[in-house]
LOROGU-785707 format. One record per atom (N, C-alpha, C): residue number from 1; x, y, z. Coordinates in Angstrom, 2 decimals, padded with zeros to 5 digits. Atoms other than C-alpha are relative to their C-alpha. Layout:
% LOROGU-785707
   vexti         X         Y         Z
     NUM         X         Y         Z
...
//
This chain:
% LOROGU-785707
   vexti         X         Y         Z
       1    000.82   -001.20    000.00
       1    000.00    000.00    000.00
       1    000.86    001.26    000.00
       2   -000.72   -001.29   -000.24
       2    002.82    002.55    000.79
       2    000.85   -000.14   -001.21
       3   -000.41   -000.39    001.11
       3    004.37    001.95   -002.34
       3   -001.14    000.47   -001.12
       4    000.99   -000.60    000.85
       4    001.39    002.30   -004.36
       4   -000.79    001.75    000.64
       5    000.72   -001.83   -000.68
       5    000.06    005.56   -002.06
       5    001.21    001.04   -000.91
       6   -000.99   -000.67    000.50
       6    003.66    006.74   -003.36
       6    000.10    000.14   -001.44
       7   -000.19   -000.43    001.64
       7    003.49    006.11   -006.80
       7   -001.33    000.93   -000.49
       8    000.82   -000.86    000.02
       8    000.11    007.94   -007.01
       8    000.27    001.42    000.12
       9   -000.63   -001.44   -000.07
       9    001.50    010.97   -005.49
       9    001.03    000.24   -000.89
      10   -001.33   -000.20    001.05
      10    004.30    010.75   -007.91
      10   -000.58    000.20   -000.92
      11    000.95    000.18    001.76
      11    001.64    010.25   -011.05
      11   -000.27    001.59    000.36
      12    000.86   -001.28    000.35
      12   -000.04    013.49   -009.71
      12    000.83    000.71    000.06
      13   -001.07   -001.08    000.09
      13    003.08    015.36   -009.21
      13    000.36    000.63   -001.17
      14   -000.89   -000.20    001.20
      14    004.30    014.91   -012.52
      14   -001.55    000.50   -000.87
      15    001.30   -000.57    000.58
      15    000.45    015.70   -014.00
      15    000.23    001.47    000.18
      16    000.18   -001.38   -000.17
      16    000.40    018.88   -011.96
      16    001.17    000.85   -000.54
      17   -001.24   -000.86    000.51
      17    004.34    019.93   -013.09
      17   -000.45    000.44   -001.50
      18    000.09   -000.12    001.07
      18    003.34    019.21   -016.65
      18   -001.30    000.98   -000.23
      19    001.05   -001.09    000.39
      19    000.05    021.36   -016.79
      19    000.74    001.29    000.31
      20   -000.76   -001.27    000.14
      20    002.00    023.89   -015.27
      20    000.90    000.45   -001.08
      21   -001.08   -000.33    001.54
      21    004.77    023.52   -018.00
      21   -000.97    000.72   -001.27
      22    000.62   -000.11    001.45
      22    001.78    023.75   -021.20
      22   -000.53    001.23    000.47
      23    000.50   -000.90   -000.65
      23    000.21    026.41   -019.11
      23    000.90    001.08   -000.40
      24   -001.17   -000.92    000.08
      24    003.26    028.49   -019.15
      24    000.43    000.23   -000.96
      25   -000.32   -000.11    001.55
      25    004.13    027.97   -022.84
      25   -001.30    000.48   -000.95
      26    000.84   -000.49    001.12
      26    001.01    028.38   -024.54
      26   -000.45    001.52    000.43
      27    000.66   -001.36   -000.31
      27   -000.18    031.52   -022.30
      27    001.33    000.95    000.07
      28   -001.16   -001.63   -000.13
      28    003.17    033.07   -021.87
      28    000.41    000.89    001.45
      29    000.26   -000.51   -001.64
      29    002.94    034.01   -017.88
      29    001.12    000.53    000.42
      30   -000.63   -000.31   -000.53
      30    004.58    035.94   -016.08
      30    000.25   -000.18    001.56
      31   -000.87    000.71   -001.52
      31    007.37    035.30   -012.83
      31   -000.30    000.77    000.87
      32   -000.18   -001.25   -000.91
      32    006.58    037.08   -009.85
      32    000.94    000.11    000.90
      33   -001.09   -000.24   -000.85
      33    008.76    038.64   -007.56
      33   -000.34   -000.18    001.61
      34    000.70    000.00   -001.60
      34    008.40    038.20   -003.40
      34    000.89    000.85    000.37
      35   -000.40   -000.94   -000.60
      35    009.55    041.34   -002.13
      35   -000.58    001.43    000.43
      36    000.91   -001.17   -000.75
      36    008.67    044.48   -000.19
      36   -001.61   -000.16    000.43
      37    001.53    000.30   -000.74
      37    005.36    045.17    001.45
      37   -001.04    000.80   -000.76
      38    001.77   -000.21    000.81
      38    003.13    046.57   -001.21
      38    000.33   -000.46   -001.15
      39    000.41    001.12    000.96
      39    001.68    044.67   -004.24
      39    000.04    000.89   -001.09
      40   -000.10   -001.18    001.03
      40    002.12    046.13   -007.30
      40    000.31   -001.46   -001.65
      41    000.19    000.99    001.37
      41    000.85    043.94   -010.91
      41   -000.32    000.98   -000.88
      42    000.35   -001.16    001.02
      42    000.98    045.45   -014.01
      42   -000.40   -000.97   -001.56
      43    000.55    000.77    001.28
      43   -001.13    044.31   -017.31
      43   -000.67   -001.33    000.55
      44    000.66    001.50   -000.53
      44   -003.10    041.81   -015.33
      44   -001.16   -000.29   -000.58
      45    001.09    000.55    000.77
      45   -005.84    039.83   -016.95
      45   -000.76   -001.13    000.76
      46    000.85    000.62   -000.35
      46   -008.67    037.35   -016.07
      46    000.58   -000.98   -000.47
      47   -000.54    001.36    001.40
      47   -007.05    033.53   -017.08
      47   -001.42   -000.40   -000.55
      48    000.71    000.95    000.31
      48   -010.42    032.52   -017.46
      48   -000.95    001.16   -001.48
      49    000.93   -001.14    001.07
      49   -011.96    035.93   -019.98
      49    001.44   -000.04   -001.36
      50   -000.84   -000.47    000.88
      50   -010.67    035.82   -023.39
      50   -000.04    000.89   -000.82
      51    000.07   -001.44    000.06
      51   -009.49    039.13   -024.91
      51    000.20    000.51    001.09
      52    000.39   -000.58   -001.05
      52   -009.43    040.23   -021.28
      52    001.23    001.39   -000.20
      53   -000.20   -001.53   -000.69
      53   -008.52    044.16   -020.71
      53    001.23   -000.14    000.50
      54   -000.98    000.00   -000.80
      54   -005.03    044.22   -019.19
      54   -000.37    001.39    001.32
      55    000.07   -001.40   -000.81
      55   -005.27    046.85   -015.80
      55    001.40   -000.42    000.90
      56   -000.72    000.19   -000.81
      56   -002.62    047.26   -013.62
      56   -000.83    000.31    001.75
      57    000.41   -000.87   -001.13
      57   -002.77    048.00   -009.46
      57    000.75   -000.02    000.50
      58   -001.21   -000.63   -001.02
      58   -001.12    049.13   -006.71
      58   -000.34    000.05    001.20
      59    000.48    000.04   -001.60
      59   -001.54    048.70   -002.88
      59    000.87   -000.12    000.87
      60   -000.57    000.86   -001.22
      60   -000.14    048.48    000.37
      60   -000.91    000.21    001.03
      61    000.36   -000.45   -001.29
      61   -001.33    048.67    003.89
      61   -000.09    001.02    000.63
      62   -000.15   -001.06    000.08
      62   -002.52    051.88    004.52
      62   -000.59    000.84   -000.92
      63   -000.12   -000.54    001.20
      63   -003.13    052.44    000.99
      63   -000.66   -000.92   -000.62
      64    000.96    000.89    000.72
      64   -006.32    050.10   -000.41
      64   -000.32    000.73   -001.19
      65    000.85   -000.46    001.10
      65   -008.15    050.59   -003.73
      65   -001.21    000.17   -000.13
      66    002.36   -000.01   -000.13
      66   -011.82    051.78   -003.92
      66    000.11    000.48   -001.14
      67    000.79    000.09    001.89
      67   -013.27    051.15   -007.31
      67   -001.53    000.51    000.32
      68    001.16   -000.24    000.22
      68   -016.17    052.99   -008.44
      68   -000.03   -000.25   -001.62
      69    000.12    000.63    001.61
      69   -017.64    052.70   -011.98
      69   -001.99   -000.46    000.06
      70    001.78    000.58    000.58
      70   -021.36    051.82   -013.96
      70    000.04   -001.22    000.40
      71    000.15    001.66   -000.24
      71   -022.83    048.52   -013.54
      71    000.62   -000.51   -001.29
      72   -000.57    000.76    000.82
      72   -021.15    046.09   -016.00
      72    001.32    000.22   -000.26
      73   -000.59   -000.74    000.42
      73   -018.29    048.21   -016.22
      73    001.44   -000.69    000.17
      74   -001.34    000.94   -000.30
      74   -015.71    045.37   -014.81
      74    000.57    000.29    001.68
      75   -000.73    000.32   -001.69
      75   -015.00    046.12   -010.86
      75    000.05   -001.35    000.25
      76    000.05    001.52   -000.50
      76   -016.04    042.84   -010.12
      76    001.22   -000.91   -000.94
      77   -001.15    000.87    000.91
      77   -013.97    041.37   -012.79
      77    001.32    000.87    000.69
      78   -001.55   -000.49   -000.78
      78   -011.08    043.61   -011.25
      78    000.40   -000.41    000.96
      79   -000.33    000.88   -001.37
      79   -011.29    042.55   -008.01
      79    000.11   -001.25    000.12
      80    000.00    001.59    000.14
      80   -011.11    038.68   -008.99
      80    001.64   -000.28   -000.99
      81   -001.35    000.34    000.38
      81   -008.38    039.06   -011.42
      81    001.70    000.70    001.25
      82   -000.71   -000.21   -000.55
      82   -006.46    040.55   -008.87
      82    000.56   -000.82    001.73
      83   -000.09    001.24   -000.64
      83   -007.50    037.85   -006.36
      83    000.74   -001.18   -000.56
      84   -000.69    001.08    000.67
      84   -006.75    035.32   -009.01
      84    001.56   -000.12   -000.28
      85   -001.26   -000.48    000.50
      85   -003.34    036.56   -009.97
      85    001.43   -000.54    001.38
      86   -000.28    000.33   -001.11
      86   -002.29    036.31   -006.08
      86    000.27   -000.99    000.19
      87    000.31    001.17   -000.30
      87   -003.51    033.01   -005.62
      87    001.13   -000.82   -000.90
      88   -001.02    000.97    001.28
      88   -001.32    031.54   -008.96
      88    001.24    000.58    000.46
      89   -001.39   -000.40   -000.08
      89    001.80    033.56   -008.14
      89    000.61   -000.83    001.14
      90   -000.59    001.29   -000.96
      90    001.98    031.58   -004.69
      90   -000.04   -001.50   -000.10
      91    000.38    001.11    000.39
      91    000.68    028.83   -006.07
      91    001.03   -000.93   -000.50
      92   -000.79    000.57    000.94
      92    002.15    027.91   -009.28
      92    001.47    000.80   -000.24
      93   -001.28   -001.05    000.59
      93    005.30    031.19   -009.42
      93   -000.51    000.32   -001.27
      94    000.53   -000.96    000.51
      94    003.07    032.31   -012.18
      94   -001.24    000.76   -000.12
      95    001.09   -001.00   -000.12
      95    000.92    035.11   -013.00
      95   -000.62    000.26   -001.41
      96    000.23   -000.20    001.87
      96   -001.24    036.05   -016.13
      96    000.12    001.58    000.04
      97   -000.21   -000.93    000.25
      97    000.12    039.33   -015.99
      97    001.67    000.42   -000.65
      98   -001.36    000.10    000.41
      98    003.51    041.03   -017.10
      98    000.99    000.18    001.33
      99   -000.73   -000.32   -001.27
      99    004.56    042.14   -013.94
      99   -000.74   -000.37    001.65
     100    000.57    000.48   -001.16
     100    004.13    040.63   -010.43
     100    001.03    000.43    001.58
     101   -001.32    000.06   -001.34
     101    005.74    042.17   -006.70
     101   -000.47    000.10    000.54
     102    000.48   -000.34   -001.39
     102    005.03    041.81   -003.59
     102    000.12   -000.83    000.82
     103    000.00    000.39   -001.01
     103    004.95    040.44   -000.02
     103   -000.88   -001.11   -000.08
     104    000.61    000.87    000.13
     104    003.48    036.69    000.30
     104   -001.09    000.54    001.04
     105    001.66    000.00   -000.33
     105   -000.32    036.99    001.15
     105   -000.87   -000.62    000.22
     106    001.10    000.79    000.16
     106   -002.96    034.76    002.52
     106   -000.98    001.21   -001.22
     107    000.63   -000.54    000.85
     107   -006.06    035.60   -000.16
     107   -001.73   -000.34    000.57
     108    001.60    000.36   -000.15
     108   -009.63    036.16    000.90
     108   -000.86    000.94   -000.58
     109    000.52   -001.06    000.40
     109   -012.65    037.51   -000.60
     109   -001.14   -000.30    000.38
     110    001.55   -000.12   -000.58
     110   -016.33    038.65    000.00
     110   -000.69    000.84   -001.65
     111    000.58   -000.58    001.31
     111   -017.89    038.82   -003.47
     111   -001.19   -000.25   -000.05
     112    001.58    000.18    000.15
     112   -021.05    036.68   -003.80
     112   -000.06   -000.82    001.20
     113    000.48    000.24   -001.42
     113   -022.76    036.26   -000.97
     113   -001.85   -000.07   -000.06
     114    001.57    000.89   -000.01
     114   -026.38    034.10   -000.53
     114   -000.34    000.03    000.77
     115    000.72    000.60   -000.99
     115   -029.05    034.24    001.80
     115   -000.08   -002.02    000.15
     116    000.45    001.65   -000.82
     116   -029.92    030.72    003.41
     116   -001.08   -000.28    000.49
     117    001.04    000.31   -000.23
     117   -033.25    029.86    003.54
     117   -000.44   -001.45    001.30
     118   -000.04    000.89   -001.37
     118   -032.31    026.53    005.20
     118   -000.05    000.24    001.38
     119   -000.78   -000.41   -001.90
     119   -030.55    028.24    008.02
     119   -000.76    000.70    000.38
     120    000.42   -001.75   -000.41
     120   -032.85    031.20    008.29
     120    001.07    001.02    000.27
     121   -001.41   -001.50    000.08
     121   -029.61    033.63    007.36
     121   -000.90    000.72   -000.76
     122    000.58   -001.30    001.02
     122   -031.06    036.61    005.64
     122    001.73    000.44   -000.65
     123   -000.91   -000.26    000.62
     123   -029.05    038.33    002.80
     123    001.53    000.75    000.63
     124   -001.46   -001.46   -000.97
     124   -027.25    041.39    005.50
     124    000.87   -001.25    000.91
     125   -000.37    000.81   -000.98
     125   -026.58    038.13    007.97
     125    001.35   -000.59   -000.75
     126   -001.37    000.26    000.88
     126   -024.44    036.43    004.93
     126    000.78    000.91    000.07
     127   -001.02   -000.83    000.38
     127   -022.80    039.16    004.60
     127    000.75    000.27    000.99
     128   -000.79   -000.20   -001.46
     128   -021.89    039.99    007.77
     128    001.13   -000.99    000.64
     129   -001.35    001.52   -000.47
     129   -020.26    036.21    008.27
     129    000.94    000.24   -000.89
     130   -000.81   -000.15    000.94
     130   -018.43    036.98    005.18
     130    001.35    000.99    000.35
     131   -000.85   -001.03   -000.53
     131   -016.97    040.42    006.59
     131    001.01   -000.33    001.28
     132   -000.86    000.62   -000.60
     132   -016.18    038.98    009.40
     132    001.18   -000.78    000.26
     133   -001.41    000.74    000.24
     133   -013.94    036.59    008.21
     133    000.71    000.56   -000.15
     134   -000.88   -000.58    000.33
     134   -012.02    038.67    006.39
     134    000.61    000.62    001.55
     135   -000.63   -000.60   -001.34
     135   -011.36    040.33    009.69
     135    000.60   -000.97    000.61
     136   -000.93    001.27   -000.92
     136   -010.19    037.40    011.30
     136    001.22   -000.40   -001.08
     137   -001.13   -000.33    000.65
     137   -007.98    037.21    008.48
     137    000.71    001.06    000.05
     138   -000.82   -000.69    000.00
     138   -006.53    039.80    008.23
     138    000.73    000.94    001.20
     139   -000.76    000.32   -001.22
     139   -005.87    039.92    011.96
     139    000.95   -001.00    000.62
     140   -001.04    000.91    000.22
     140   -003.75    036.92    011.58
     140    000.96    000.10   -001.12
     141   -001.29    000.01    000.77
     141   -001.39    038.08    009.55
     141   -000.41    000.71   -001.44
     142    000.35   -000.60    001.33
     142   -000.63    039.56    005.75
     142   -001.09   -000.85   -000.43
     143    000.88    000.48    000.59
     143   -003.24    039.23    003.79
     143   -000.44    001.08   -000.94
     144    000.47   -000.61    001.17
     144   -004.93    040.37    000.23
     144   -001.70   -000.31    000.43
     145    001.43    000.27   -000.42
     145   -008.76    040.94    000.80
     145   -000.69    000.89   -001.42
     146    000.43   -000.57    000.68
     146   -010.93    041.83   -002.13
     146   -001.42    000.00    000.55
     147    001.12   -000.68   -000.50
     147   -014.25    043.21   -001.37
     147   -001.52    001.03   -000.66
     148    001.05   -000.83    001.07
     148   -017.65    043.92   -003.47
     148   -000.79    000.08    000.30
     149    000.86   -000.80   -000.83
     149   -019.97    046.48   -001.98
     149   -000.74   -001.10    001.08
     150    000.27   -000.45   -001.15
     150   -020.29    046.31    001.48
     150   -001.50   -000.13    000.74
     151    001.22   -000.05   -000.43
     151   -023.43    045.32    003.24
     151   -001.43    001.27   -000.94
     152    000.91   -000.47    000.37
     152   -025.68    046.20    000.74
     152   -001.05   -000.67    000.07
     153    001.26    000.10   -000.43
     153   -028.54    044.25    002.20
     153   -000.61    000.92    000.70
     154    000.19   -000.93   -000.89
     154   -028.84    047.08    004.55
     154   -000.66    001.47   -000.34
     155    000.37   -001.49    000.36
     155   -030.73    050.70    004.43
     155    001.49    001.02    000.10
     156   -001.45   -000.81    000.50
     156   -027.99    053.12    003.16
     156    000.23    000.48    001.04
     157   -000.24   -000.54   -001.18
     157   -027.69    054.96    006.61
     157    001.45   -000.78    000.67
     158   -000.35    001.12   -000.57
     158   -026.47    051.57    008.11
     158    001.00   -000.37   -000.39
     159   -001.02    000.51    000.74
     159   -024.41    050.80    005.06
     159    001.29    000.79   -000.25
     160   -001.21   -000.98    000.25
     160   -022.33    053.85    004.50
     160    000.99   -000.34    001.59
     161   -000.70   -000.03   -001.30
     161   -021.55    053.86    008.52
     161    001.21   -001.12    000.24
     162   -001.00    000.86   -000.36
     162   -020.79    050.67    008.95
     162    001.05   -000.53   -000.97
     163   -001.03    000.42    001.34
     163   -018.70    049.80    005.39
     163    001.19    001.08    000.39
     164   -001.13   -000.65   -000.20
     164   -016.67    052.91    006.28
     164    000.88   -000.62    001.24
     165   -000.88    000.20   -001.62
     165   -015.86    051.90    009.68
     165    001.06   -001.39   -000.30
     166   -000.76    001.18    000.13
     166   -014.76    048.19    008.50
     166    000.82    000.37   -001.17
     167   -001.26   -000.45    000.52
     167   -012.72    049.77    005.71
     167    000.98    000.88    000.20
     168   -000.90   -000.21   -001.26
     168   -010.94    051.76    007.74
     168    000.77   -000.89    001.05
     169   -000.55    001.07   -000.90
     169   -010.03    049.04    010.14
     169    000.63   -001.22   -001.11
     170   -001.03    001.22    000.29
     170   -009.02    046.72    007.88
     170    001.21    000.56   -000.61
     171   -001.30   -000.27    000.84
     171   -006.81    048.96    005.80
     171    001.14    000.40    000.43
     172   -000.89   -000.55   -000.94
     172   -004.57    049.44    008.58
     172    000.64   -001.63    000.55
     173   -000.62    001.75    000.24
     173   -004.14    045.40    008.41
     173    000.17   -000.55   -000.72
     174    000.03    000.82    001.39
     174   -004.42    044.66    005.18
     174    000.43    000.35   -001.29
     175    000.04   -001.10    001.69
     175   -003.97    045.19    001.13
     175   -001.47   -000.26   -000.29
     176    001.02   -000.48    000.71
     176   -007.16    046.13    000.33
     176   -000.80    000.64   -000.98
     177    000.82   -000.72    001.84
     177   -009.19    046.50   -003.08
     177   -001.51   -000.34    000.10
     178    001.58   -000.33    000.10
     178   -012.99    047.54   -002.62
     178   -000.74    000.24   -001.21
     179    000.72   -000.74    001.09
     179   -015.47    048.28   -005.09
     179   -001.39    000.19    000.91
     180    000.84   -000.38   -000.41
     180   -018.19    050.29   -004.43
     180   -001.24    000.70   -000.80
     181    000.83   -000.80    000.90
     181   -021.08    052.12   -005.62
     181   -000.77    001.37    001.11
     182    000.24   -001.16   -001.30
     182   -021.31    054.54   -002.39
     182    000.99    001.13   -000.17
     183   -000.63   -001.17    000.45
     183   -019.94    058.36   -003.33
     183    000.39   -000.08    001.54
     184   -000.09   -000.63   -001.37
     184   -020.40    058.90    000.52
     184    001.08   -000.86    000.91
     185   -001.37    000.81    000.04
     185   -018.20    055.93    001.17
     185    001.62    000.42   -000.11
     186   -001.38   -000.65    000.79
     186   -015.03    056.67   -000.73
     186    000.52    001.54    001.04
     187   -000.14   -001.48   -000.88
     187   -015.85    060.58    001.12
     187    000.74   -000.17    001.46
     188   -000.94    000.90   -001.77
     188   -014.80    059.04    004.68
     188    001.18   -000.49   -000.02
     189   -001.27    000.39    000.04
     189   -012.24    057.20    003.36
     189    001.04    000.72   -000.58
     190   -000.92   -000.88    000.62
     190   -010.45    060.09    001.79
     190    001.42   -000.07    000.88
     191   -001.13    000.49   -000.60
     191   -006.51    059.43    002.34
     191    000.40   -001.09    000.10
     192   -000.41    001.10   -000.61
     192   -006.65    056.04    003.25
     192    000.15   -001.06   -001.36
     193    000.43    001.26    000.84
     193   -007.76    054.45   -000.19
     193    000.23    000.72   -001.52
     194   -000.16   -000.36    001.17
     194   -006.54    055.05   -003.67
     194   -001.12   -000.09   -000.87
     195    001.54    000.20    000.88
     195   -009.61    055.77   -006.20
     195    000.22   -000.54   -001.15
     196    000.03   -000.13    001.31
     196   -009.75    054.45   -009.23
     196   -001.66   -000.63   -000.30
     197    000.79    000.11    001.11
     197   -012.50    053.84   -012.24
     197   -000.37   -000.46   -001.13
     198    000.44    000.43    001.60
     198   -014.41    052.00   -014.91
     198   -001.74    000.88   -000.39
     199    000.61   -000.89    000.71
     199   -016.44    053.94   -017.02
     199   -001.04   -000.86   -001.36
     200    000.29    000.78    001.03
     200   -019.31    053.38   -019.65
     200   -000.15    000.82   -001.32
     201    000.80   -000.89    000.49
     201   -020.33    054.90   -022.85
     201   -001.10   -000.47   -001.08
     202    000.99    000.20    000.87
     202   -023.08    055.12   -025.71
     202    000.84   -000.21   -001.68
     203   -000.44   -000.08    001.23
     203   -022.05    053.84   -029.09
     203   -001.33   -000.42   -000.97
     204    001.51    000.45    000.99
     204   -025.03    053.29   -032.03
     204   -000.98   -000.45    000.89
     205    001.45    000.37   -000.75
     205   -027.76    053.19   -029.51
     205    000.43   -000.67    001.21
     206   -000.23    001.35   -000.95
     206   -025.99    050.66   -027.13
     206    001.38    000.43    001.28
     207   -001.46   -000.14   -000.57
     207   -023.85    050.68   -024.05
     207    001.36   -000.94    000.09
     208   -001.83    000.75    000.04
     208   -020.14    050.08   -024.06
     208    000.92   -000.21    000.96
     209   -001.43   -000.02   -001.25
     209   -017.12    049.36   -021.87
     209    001.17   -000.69   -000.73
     210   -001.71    000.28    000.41
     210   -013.71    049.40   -022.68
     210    000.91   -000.80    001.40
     211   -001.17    000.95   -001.27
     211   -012.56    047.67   -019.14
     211    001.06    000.44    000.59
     212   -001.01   -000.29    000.33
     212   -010.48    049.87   -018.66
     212    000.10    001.32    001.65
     213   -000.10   -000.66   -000.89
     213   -009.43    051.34   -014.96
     213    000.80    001.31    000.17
     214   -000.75   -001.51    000.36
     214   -008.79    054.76   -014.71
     214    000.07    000.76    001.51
     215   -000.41   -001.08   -001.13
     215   -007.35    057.30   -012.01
     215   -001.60    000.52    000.62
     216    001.17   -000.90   -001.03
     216   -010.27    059.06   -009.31
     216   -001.28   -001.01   -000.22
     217    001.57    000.49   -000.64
     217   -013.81    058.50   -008.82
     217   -000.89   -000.22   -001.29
     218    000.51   -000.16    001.44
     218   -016.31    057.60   -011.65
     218   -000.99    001.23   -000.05
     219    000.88   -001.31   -000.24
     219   -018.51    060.66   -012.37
     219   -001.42   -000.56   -000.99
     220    001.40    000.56    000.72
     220   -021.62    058.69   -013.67
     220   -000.66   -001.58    000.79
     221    000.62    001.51   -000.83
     221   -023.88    055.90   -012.98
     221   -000.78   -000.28   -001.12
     222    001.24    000.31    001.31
     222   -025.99    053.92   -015.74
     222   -001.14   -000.96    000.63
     223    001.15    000.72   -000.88
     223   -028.43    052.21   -012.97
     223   -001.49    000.05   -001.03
     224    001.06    000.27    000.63
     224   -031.54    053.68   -014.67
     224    000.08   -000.27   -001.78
     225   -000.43    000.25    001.22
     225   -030.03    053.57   -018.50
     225   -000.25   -001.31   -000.37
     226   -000.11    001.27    000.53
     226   -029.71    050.00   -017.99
     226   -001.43   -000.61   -000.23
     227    001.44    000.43   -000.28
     227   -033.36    049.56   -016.83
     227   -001.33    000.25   -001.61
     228    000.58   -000.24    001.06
     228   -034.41    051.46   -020.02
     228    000.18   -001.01   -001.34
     229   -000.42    000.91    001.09
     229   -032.33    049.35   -022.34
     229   -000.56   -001.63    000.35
     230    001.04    000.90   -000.12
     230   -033.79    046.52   -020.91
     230   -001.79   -000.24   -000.18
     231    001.18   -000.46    000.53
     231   -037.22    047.50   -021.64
     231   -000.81    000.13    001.17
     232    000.48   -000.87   -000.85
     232   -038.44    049.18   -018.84
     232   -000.98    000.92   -000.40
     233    001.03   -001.19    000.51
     233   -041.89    051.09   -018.94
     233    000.39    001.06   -000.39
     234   -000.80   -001.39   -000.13
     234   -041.17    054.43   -020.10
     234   -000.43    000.94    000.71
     235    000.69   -000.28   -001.00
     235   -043.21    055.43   -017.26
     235    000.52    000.00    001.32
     236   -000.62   -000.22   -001.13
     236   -041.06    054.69   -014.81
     236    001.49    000.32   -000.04
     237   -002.17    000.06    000.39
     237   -037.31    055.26   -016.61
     237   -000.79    001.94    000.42
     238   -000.41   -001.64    000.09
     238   -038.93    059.01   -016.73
     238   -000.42    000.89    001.46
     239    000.71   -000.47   -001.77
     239   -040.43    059.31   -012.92
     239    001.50   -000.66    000.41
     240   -001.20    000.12   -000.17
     240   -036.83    057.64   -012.36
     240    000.51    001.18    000.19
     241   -000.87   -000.77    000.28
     241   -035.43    060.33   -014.19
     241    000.14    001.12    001.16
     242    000.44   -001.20   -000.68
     242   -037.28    063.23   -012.36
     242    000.12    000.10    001.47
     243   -000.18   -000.16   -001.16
     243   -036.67    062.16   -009.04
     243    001.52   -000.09    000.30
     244   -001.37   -000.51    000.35
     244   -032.99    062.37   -010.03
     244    000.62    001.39   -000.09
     245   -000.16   -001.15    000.33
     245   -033.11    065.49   -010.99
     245   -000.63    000.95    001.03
     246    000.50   -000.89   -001.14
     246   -035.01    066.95   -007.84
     246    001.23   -000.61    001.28
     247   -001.08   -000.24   -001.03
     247   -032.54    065.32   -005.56
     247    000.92    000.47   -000.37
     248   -000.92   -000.96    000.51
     248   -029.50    067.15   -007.75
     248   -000.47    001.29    000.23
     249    000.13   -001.73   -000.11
     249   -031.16    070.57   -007.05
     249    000.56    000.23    001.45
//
């Protein structure tokens, strides 16, 4: 039995070396480096999106990323390739980007998050176990935490307060990359959290995204746009509109 347990582990060794090898030749990956204490990838991509957007980022402790941006616009895809990227560099020593540095990192994230009907969890309750963790991570040591909006089961009051307060606290333990869709958010965290942005626009009738993360805050939102292009009464895209336009006065 202990020779055969051994040759097994030997079969999968040499499986897992060799995927890594074809892996590495057909995609081209890049080596990362383990040094200093902030993270810094440049031209990073999704392995699993093809065509994917190259973005770079930049973080340390102290110094998180808060993504704003339209719906579709790619945060979520940002914050995963930058999870993913992590995860392979300790993993396998490569990355699907060109450039990889930084300090070894446990990797946790709080992206999709499910009520539990079984359990009787409600949606804010998931979320809350979710947040939590991360905190317990990243009270044990380095750690990369990605993070997509913030107790939004919650009435906005509740959500701004408490999302600021836990991004604040963690970014003083952690590398941290948020996305958000809270202006008032980001406002609190001024100093602590580098802004950046994905953006959308209108081409022949239709909306677009280039994927493409850009410096500061986004200065738009396509929430009700999308509702229209989906075929939304036009009864309520334009009582939308108008109650838009009375809270801007």
């Amino acid at each position: 039995m202990r020779i055969a347990a051994s040759a097994v582990r030997g079969g999968a060794e040499i499986d897992v070396a060799l995927s890594i090898a074809w892996l590495r030749a057909e995609k081209r990956l890049g080596k990362p480096t383990f040094e200093g204490s902030e993270l810094a990838i440049e031209a990073a991509v999704h392995p699993l999106i093809d065509g994917a957007v190259a973005n770079d980022a930049q973080m340390a402790r102290d110094r998180g990323l808060a993504i704003t941006g339209s719906n579709m616009s790619g945060k979520t895809t940002y914050l995963r390739t930058i999870a993913i990227n992590a995860v392979l560099a300790q993993a396998i020593n490569s990355v699907f980007a060109s450039r990889y540095r930084g300090p070894l990192l446990r990797v946790a994230t709080s992206i999709d998050r499910l009520d539990d009907l079984g359990k009787s969890e409600s949606y804010f309750l998931a979320e809350a176990r979710s947040i939590k963790h991360l905190i317990d991570v990243a009270e044990d040591g380095p750690a990369l935490l990605a993070i997509d909006e913030l107790f939004r089961g919650t009435n906005p009051r509740d959500r701004i307060s408490a999302a600021s307060s836990v991004l604040r606290y963690l970014n003083s333990r952690a590398h941290v990359a948020v996305a958000t869709h809270d202006a008032e958010v980001c406002d609190r965290l001024a100093g602590g959290y580098v802004e950046l942005h994905f953006r959308d626009r209108w081409r022949d009738g239709r909306m677009t995204f280039d994927y493409r993360a850009r410096p500061g805050r986004s200065p738009e939102s396509n929430a009700i746009a999308l509702l229209a292009d989906v075929g939304f009464p036009s009864e309520i895209i334009e009582d939308a509109e108008r109650q838009q336009l009375a809270a801007a006065v």
